[in-house]
N, C-alpha and C positions, 0 to 999 in steps of 0.2 A: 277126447275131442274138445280142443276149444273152440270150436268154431259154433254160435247160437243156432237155432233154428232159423230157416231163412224163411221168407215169404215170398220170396221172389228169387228165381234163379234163371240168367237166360245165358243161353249157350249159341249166340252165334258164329258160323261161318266157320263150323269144325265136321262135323258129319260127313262133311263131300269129301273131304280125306282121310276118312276112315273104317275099314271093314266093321262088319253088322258087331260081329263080338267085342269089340273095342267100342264100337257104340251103347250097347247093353250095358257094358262095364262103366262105361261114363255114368248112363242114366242112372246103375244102381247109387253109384258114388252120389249122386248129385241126390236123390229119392231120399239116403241116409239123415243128408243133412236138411230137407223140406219140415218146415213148421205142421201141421197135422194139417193145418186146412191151405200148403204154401202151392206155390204153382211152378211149372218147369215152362220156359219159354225156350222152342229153339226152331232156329233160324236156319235154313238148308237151301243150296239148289234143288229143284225140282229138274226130271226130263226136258227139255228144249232144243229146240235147232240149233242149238252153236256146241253138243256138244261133243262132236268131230275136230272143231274148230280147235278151239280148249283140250281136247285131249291128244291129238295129231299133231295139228300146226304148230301149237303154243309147247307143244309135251307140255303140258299142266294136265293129267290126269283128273276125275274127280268121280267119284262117285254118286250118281242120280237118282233119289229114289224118290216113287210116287207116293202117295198119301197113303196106300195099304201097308208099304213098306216103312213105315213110317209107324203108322200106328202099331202094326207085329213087334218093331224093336221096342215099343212103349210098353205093351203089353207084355214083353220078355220080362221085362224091370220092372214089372209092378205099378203099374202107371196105366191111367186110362185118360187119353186125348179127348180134351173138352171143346177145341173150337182148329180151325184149321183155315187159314188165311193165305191168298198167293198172294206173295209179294213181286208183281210186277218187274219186267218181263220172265224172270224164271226160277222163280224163287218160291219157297212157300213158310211159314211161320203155323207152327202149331202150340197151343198150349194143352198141359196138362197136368196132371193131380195123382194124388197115390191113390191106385186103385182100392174101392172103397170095398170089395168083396173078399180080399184077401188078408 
Protein backbone atom coordinates (compact mmCIF):
# COMPACT_ATOMS: atom_id res chain seq x y z
CA UNK A 1 0.00 0.00 0.00
CA UNK A 2 1.36 3.40 -0.79
CA UNK A 3 -1.10 5.20 0.17
CA UNK A 4 0.01 7.11 4.17
CA UNK A 5 -2.34 6.98 6.79
CA UNK A 6 -4.99 9.58 6.41
CA UNK A 7 -6.42 11.72 9.09
CA UNK A 8 -9.07 12.69 7.32
CA UNK A 9 -11.26 10.90 4.73
CA UNK A 10 -14.55 12.24 3.39
CA UNK A 11 -16.83 10.53 1.11
CA UNK A 12 -19.44 12.63 -0.30
CA UNK A 13 -22.50 12.08 -2.36
CA UNK A 14 -21.90 8.34 -3.08
CA UNK A 15 -24.07 6.24 -0.49
CA UNK A 16 -27.46 7.19 -2.01
CA UNK A 17 -26.31 5.11 -4.85
CA UNK A 18 -25.22 2.37 -3.46
CA UNK A 19 -26.60 -1.02 -1.72
CA UNK A 20 -25.67 -1.45 2.17
CA UNK A 21 -22.86 -4.24 1.16
CA UNK A 22 -21.05 -1.89 -1.26
CA UNK A 23 -21.24 0.61 1.36
CA UNK A 24 -19.68 -1.75 4.13
CA UNK A 25 -17.14 -2.54 1.63
CA UNK A 26 -16.22 1.09 0.91
CA UNK A 27 -16.00 1.87 4.67
CA UNK A 28 -13.86 -1.05 5.37
CA UNK A 29 -11.55 0.09 2.36
CA UNK A 30 -11.55 3.61 3.61
CA UNK A 31 -11.05 2.29 7.90
CA UNK A 32 -7.70 0.33 6.27
CA UNK A 33 -6.23 3.39 5.26
CA UNK A 34 -7.39 5.80 8.71
CA UNK A 35 -4.42 7.06 10.83
CA UNK A 36 -5.23 5.43 14.34
CA UNK A 37 -6.70 8.45 15.78
CA UNK A 38 -8.01 9.63 11.59
CA UNK A 39 -11.78 10.39 11.10
CA UNK A 40 -14.26 9.01 8.13
CA UNK A 41 -16.41 12.06 7.05
CA UNK A 42 -19.48 11.06 4.82
CA UNK A 43 -21.89 12.99 3.33
CA UNK A 44 -25.60 11.28 2.29
CA UNK A 45 -29.10 12.10 1.57
CA UNK A 46 -31.17 11.57 4.30
CA UNK A 47 -35.42 10.57 4.01
CA UNK A 48 -37.19 13.65 2.52
CA UNK A 49 -40.32 14.77 0.56
CA UNK A 50 -38.79 15.01 -2.75
CA UNK A 51 -37.99 11.53 -2.82
CA UNK A 52 -40.77 10.26 -5.27
CA UNK A 53 -39.76 13.15 -7.12
CA UNK A 54 -36.04 12.02 -7.71
CA UNK A 55 -36.86 8.56 -8.03
CA UNK A 56 -40.05 8.68 -10.33
CA UNK A 57 -40.12 11.78 -12.16
CA UNK A 58 -36.31 12.42 -12.61
CA UNK A 59 -35.68 8.20 -12.74
CA UNK A 60 -32.60 9.16 -10.53
CA UNK A 61 -33.10 6.61 -8.07
CA UNK A 62 -31.29 6.90 -4.68
CA UNK A 63 -31.01 5.39 -1.78
CA UNK A 64 -32.31 7.13 1.68
CA UNK A 65 -31.21 6.09 4.90
CA UNK A 66 -31.81 7.46 8.36
CA UNK A 67 -29.21 7.86 11.04
CA UNK A 68 -29.73 4.22 12.52
CA UNK A 69 -29.02 2.98 9.03
CA UNK A 70 -26.20 4.83 8.88
CA UNK A 71 -24.65 4.05 12.10
CA UNK A 72 -25.51 -0.17 11.49
CA UNK A 73 -23.32 0.23 8.09
CA UNK A 74 -20.60 2.07 10.33
CA UNK A 75 -20.67 -0.48 12.90
CA UNK A 76 -20.52 -3.44 10.06
CA UNK A 77 -16.87 -1.78 9.34
CA UNK A 78 -15.68 -1.29 12.44
CA UNK A 79 -16.30 2.16 12.92
CA UNK A 80 -18.31 3.99 15.68
CA UNK A 81 -20.22 7.35 14.59
CA UNK A 82 -18.90 10.24 16.71
CA UNK A 83 -21.15 13.16 15.87
CA UNK A 84 -24.04 13.31 13.22
CA UNK A 85 -25.06 16.71 11.51
CA UNK A 86 -28.14 17.42 8.93
CA UNK A 87 -27.24 18.99 6.22
CA UNK A 88 -30.11 21.16 5.20
CA UNK A 89 -32.82 20.55 3.55
CA UNK A 90 -32.17 16.60 3.28
CA UNK A 91 -29.16 15.65 3.81
CA UNK A 92 -27.08 14.57 6.83
CA UNK A 93 -23.06 14.36 7.42
CA UNK A 94 -21.73 12.02 9.98
CA UNK A 95 -18.32 11.48 11.39
CA UNK A 96 -16.61 8.81 12.48
CA UNK A 97 -13.57 6.67 13.91
CA UNK A 98 -12.33 2.97 14.29
CA UNK A 99 -14.12 1.54 16.68
CA UNK A 100 -12.10 1.56 19.79
CA UNK A 101 -13.46 -1.99 21.30
CA UNK A 102 -12.62 -4.07 18.42
Amino acid sequence: NDIPPQHTIIIPDIFEYVPDGVAVELLNTTRALLAPEGVIIVQTLAPSEDNHFLDWMLRWPTVRRTSGALERLHNAAGLSITSFTDAAPCGVICVAQRDRSS
